[in-house]
N, C-alpha and C positions, 0 to 999 in steps of 0.2 A: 461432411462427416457421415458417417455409417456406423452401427453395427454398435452403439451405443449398451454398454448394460447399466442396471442399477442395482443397489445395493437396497436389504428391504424396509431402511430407514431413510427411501428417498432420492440421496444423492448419485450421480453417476458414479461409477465406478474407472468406466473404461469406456474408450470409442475410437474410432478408428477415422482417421482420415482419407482424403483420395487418394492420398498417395502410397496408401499400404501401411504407412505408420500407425502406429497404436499409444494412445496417452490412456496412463493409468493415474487413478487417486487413490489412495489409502486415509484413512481416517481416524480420528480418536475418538473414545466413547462420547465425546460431545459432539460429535458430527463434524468437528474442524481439518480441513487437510493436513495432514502431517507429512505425506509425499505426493510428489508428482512425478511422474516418471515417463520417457519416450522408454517403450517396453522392446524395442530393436538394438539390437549388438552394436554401444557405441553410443546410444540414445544420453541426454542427459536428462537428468533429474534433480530434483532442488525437496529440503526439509526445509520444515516449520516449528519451530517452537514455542509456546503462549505460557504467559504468566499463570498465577492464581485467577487474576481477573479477567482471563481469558481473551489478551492482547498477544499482540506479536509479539514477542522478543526476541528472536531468533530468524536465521534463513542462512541455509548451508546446503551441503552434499550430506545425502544420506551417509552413514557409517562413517563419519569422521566428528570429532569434537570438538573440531574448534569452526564458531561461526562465521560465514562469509560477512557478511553483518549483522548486527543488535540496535534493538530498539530501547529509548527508554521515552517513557509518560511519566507527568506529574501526576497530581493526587487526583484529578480532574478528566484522566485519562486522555489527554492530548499528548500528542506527538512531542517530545522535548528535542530527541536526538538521534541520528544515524551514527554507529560505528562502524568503523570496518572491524571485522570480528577477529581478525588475526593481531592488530596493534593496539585495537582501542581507539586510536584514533578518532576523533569529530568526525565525520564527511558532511553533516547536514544539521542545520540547529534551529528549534523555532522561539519565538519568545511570542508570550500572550497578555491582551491586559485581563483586568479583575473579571470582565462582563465574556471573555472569550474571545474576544478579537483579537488576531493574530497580529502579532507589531513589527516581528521582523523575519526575515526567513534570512540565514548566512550558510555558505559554501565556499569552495576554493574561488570560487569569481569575487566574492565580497557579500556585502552586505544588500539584502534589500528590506526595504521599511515600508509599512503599509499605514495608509492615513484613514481617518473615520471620523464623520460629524458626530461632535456631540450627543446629536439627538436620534442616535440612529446608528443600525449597527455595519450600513452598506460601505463597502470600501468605496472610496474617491481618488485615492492614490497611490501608488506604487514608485520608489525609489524619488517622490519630488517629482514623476510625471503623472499627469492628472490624464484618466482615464476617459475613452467617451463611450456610451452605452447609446444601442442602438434602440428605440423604439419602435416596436412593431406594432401594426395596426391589426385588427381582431379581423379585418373583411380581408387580411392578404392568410391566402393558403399557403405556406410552404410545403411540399411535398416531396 
């Protein structure tokens, strides 16, 4: 990437890759993207649109109004659901219990379910297969 600008509250603006292309950002007065754009004949580009609480709810093509998809959160601002923005449509759902943990994630494959100790908030399981974590030792460098 080259030729980078910024805008004077920080964020990039614009930059340009090796290839000649150029991605542009546009922004809202709270600093959130609102577009993204390949700024070359043909380039695509993708909108954003946020709630009151300042979430997603939205991701489209600029200048059209209807969304490619929507978001919805519960009162807790987690992730409840993907729509496709044209039908409405489900495409993705999550369920959570009372403390935050996430219970189940469902999509067109099905259902998967996430397990957790009682005493504790780390996942152990996913869809009924139990998970193995790798322990790493402090004197192994990865680099």
């Amino acid at each position: 990437m080259k030729d980078a600008t910024y805008l004077p509250f920080g964020p990039v603006a614009q930059w340009r890759y090796g290839n000649g292309r150029a991605l542009a950002r546009h922004y809202d007065a709270d600093g959130r993207p609102v577009t993204i754009e390949d700024t070359a004949p043909g380039g695509l580009a993708t909108s954003f649109g946020y709630d009151a609480n300042g979430r997603l709810t939205t991701l489209g093509q600029p200048g059209t109004d209807t969304p490619l998809l929507s978001f919805t959160y519960d009162h807790l601002d987690r992730l409840t659901d993907t729509r496709d923005g044209p039908t409405g449509t489900v495409l993705e759902s999550y369920r959570y219990d009372l403390t935050g943990n996430r219970l189940a994630f469902t999509d067109a494959h099905g259902e998967q379910t996430y397990d957790y100790p009682a005493d504790r908030h780390r996942l152990i399981g996913v869809a009924g297969q139990e998970r193995h974590y790798a322990e790493y030792m402090s004197w192994i460098n990865v680099a």
